[in-house]
Each structure stands twice: as C-alpha cells, then as structure tokens.
C-alpha positions in Angstrom: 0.0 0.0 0.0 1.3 3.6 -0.6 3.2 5.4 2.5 0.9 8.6 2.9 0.2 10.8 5.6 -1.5 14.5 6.4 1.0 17.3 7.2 1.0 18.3 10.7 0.3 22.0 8.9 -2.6 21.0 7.1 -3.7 19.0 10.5 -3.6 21.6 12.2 -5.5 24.1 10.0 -8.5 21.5 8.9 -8.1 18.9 11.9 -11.1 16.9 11.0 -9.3 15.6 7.4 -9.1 12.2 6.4 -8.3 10.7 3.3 -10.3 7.3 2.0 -7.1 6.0 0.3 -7.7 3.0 -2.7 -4.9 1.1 -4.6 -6.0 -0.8 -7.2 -5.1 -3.0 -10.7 -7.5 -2.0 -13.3 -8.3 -2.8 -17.2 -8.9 1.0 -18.8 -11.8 1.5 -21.3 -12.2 4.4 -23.3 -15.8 4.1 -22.5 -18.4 1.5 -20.4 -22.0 1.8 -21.9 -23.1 -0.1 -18.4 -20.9 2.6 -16.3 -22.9 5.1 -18.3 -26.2 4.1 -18.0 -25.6 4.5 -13.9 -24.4 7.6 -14.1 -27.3 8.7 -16.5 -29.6 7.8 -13.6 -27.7 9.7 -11.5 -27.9 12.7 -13.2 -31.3 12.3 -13.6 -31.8 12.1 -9.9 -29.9 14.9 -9.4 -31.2 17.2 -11.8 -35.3 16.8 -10.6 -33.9 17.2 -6.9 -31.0 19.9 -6.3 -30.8 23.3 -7.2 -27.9 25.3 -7.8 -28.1 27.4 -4.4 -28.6 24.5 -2.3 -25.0 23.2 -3.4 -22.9 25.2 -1.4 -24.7 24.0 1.8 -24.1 20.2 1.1 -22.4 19.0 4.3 -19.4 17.3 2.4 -19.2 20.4 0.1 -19.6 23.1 2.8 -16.9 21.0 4.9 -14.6 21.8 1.8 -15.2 24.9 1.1 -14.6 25.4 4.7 -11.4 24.0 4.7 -10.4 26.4 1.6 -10.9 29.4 4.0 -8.9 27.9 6.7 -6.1 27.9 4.5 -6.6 31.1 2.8 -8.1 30.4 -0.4 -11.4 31.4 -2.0 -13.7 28.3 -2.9 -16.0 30.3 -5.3 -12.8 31.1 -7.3 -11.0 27.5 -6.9 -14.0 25.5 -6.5 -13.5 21.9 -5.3 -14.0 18.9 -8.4 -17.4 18.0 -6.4 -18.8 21.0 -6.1 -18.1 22.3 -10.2 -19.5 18.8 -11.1 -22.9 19.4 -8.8 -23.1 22.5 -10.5 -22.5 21.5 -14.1 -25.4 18.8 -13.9 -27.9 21.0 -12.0 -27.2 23.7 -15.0 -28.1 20.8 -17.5 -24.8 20.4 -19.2 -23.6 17.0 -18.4 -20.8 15.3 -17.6 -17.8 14.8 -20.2 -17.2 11.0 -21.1 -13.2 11.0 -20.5 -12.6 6.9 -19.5 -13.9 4.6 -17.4 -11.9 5.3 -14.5 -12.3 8.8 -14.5 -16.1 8.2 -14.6 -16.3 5.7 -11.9 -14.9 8.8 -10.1 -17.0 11.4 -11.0 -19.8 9.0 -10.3 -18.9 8.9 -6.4 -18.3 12.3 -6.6 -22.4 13.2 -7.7 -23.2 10.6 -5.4 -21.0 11.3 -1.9 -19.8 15.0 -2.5 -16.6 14.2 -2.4 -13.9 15.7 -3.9 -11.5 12.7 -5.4 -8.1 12.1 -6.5 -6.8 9.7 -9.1 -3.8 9.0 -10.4 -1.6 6.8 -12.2 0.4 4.7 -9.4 3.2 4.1 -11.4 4.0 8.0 -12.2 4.6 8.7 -8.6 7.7 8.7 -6.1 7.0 7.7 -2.5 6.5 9.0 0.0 2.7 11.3 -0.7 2.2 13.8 1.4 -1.3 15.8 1.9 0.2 19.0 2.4 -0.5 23.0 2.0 0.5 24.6 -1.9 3.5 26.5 -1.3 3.8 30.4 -2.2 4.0 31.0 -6.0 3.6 27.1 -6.4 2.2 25.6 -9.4 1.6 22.9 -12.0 0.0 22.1 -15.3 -3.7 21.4 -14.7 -5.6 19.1 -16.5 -8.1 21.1 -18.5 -6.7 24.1 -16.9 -3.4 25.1 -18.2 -0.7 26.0 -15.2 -3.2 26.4 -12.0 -1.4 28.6 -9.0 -1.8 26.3 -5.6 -0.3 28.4 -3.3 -2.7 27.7 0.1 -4.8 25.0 -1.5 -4.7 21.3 0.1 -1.8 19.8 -2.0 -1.1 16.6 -2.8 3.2 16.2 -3.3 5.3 13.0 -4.0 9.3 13.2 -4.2 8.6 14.9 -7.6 6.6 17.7 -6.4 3.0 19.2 -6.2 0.6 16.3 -8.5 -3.2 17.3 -7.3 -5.4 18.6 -5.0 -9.4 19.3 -4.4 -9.8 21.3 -7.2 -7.8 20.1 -9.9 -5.3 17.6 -10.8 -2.1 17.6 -12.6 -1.1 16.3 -16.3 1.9 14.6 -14.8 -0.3 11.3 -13.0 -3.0 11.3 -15.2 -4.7 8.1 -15.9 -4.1 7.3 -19.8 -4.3 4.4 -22.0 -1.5 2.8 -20.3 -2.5 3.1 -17.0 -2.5 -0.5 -15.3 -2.0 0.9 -11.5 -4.2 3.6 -10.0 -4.6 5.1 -6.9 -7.4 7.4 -5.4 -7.7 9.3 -2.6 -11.1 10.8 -1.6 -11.0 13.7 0.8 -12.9 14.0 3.8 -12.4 17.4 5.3 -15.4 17.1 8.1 -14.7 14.1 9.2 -18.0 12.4 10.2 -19.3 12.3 6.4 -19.9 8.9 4.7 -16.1 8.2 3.9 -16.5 4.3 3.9 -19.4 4.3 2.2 -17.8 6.2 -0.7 -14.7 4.0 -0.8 -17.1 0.7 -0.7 -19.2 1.8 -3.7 -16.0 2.8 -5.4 -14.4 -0.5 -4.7 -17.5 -2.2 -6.4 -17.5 0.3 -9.3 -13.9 -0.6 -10.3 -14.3 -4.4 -9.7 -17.7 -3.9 -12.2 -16.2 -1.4 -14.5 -12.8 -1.2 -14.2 -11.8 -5.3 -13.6 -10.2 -4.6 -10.5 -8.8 -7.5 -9.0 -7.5 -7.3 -5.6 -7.9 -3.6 -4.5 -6.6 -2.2 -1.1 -7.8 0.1 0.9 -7.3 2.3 4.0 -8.4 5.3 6.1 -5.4 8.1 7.0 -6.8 10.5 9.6 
C-alpha cells in the first residue's frame, strides 16, 4: 500500500481531514456503456432534486469549502471537483465522457460529494504527502493550463506538487497505459460517509474497471 500521511500543517488548519485511500489493478476503457447508463440515472436524480443554491450547503461540500478558507483560499474562485461537477449537472450540461476510471470517479463524486483524486500509481515517487501549496507554487492542470496552488490542500510526492481538491495535474494522469491507480477521496469534516464512498468505489472498479484485488485504507 502507498506510504501517505497529512502534514501536521494541514492537521492543524483543517483537523477533522481524512483521506479514503484506494490502490488498485484495473483494465482501462475508453468508455463502459453499463458505467454510463448508472451515471445517466444519476444525473437524472440529481437534476429533478437539487438546485444550484442548495449546493454550497451540502455537508461534504460546505466542509470543503470550509477547509479552503482555513487555509486562505477562496472556494467560489478555486471551486472543489465535487462541487463544479454538482453544479455543471444541475445547470443541465452534463458530464464529459473521458474513460472509465475517471467516470467511476466522477460517479462517487455526484453521489458522496466528495472531492477525489486519481492517479496513475506508477508516475509517482514515494512518499505522498497531503500537504498545503506552497507560495508562488504551481503545476499544469488538467483542463486548466498551469493552475497557482499556493494555500490550497496539495497533494506532493518526491517529484513535487501532483493534485489537489480542485484540480489535478497532467503529470499522473490516468491514460491508455494506466495499469495501477490510486485514489484518494477527501474527507475534510470528518464524520461524512467516507467508507461508504470508498465501498461503492471499490465495487464500481471491480464492475467497470476489472479490479482485482484492490486495497484500501483510512489516513486521519
């Protein structure tokens, strides 16, 4: 299993934090037309029962964007992956089809508010540290271009910076030739449904992703 931990800085700003950590094989797919049809039913749900100004106050999002203003940085500007993909299907514009990993993830995310991590295994350098974005620190965004993370919870390997809440970085992307992945979901209140998500996401990859003997812990 990967040797993470939280900072003792970012402990001690957001103390409640705890990361849902998953290691797993996995076959990728460009697409999964079963994967699909979940998350269609999903959105559906979604869109005939939220409204935009009722996502801010979701307990796992609100947690979040509570932990942004603990550490000094604005969550209507940097908004958490959970939180711009609430607010993407409410507004009626879908979800992007990128692969089946990446959906399984966004699936959790509509479903458990979370904002998730995942990455290619095999494109990081032990240790991973949950940590705070240093001043003028940055990296190449996917879908963003370079992203400033100065102040915003910071994922960093040996390498450097590779993701965090609101965006993660080109460098451990999952691609075609992903085999290894790991995902962290982020738990910044610390009594939201943490297992819950990593259970459904354990059963999402075994479904749609092949997964064969995935691992799993709680860091807190």
């Amino acid at each position: 299993m990967v040797d993470i931990r939280i900072t003792p800085e970012l402990k001690q700003a957001c103390p409640n934090t705890r990361l849902g950590v998953i290691n797993s094989d996995i076959r990728y797919e460009k697409e999964s037309s079963k994967l699909w049809d979940e998350i269609e039913q999903v959105i559906s749900k979604i869109s005939s029962s939220l409204e935009q100004i009722q996502i801010a106050g979701l307990p796992v999002i609100r947690h979040t964007r509570e932990a942004y203003l603990a550490l000094g940085k604005e969550p209507a500007r940097y908004r958490c992956s959970a939180e711009a993909l609430l607010r993407r299907v409410v507004q009626g514009k879908g979800l992007y089809r990128v692969n089946n990993v990446v959906d399984i993830i966004n699936l959790i995310s509509l479903l458990f508010h979370f904002s998730i991590g995942c990455y290619d295994f095999d494109k990081l350098r032990e240790p991973v540290e949950f940590d705070i974005g240093k001043d003028k620190e940055s990296y190449t965004a996917i879908g963003r271009g370079m992203m400033n993370i100065a102040c915003l919870p910071t994922f960093r390997d040996s390498l450097g910076p590779f993701g965090s809440p609101t965006s993660d970085s080109e460098r451990t992307m999952i691609t075609a030739e992903t085999k290894n992945i790991l995902i962290i979901i982020i738990d910044f209140g610390g009594s939201d449904p943490l297992a819950d998500a990593m259970d459904k996401t354990i059963l999402c990859l075994k479904q749609y992703a092949d997964a064969r003997n995935p691992q799993s812990l709680i860091i807190s």
